[in-house]
N, C-alpha and C positions, 0 to 999 in steps of 0.2 A: 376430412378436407374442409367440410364448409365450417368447422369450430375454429380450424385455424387460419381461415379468413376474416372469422368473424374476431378472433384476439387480433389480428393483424389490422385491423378495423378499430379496435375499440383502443391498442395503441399507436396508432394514427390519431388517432382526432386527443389523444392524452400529449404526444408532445406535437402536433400541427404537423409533420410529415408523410410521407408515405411506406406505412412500412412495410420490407422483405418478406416475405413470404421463405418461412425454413426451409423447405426441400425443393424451394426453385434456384437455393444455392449452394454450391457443392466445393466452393473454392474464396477465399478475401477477393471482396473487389478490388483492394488496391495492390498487396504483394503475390494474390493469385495462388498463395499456398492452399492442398489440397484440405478441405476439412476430413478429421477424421475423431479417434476415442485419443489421443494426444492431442489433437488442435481441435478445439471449439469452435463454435461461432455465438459474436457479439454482437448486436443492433449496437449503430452509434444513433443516439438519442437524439441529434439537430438533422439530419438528412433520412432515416431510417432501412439505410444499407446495412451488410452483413459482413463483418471482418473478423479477420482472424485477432487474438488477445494483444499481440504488439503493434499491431493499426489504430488499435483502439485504447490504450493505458493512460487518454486522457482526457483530464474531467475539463469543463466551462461552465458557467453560470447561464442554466437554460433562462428562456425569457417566457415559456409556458408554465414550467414546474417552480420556476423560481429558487433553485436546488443548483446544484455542484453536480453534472449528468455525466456521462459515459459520452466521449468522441472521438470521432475518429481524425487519423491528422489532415487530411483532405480540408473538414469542417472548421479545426482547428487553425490551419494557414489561411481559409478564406477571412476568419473573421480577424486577422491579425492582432493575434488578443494571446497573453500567455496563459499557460493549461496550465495554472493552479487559483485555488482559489487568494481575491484579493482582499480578504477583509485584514482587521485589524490585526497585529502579531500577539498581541494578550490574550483579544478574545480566540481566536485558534487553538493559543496555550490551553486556556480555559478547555475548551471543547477536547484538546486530546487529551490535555494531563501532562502537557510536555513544554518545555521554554523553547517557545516557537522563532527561529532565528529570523530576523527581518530579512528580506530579499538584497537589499542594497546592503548588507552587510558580508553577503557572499560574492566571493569574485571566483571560488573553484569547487567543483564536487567537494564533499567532505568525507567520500568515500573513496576514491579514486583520484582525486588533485585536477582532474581535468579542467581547464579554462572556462565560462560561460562565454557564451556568445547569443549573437542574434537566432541562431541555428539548433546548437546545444541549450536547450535553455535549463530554467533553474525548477526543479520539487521538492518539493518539501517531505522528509518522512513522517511519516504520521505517530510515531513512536518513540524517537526521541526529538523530530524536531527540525532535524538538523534540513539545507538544503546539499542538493544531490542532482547529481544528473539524469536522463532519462533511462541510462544502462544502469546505473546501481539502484533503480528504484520501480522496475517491470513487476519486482512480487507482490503479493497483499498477505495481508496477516489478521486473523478476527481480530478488531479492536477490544479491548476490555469498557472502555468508557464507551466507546459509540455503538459496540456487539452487531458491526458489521465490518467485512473486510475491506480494509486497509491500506492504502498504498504505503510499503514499506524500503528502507532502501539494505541492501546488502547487509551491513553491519548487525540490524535489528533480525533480521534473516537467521543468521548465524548463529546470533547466542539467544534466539529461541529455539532454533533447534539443538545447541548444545543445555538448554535448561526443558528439553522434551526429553532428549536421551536420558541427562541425570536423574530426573522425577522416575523414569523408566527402569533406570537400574538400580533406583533406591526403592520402589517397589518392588524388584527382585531381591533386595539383600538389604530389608528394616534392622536384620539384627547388627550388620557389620557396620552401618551406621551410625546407630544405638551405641556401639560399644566405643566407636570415632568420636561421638559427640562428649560422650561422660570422660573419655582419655583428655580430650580438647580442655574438658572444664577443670579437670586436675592440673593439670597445665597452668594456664592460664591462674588457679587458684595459688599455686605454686610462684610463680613467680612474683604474685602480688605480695605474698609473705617476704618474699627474697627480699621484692624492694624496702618494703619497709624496717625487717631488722636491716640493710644495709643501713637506713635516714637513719 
């Protein structure tokens, strides 16, 4: 008990608030879902409460860490300010590896078509780029460039879990691939002939 006072202590005085104490909360402050081994709990890094994963899916630009931090939307609506970060759309590219879509150049999810509003607002995926709403973009993904997790939206979700499965069942069956790929290249070696006695 007195260690994790004393971490609760030492990150207190790391982002200037007061923070939760772990087992004096058993539930999100703000949607009141129970914690449990499916639902975690999150510090949001500007207030030092304890919420569940979708109270908290979004970052702001701390004013102690001077960093892109974890908040919750309570912190979020106080500072009227939108939960992505705002720097340049190059240097972003830059940093994921991805053509970072300018904000003013999305008017709808790019995953779902939904409208932006004042409400719905806009994210970024971190993987291709793209902007997204706050529903297609709740997961995270280990980044390759930054080798932390991710906000990612739906799409990027999806075909890396279908390039998890494939890696999967091509380490089940190297030979039936092997024998796919050298078929592929006859192929392909085959038609090049074609074309050219046809020239």
């Amino acid at each position: 008990r007195a260690m994790a006072a004393l971490e609760a202590q030492a990150k207190g005085k790391q982002y200037g608030c007061v923070w939760e104490l772990d087992k004096a909360v058993s539930e999100c402050r703000r949607c009141e879902v129970k914690f449990g081994i499916m639902e975690r709990k999150h510090h949001c890094r500007f207030c030092g409460r304890i919420f569940c994963t979708k109270c908290t899916s979004y970052e702001m630009m701390h004013p102690k860490t001077k960093a892109h931090e974890r908040a919750c939307i309570s912190c979020t609506e106080k500072e009227g300010t939108d939960f992505e970060p705002q720097g340049d759309a190059s240097d972003e590219g830059v940093k994921y590896g991805v053509t970072w879509k300018p904000d003013d150049e999305a008017h709808n999810c790019g995953c779902c078509n939904i409208t932006f509003t004042a409400t719905n607002r806009k994210h970024h995926c971190r993987f291709c780029g793209d902007v997204v709403c706050l529903k297609c973009s709740v997961n995270q993904l280990m980044h390759p460039k930054t080798n932390k997790a991710e906000r990612a939206c739906v799409t990027c979700v999806k075909k890396s879990q279908m390039d998890q499965a494939l890696e999967l069942w091509y380490k089940s069956h190297p030979t039936l691939f092997r024998v796919a790929g050298a078929a592929l290249a006859v192929l392909v070696l085959l038609v090049g002939l074609a074309t050219r006695a046809g020239g």
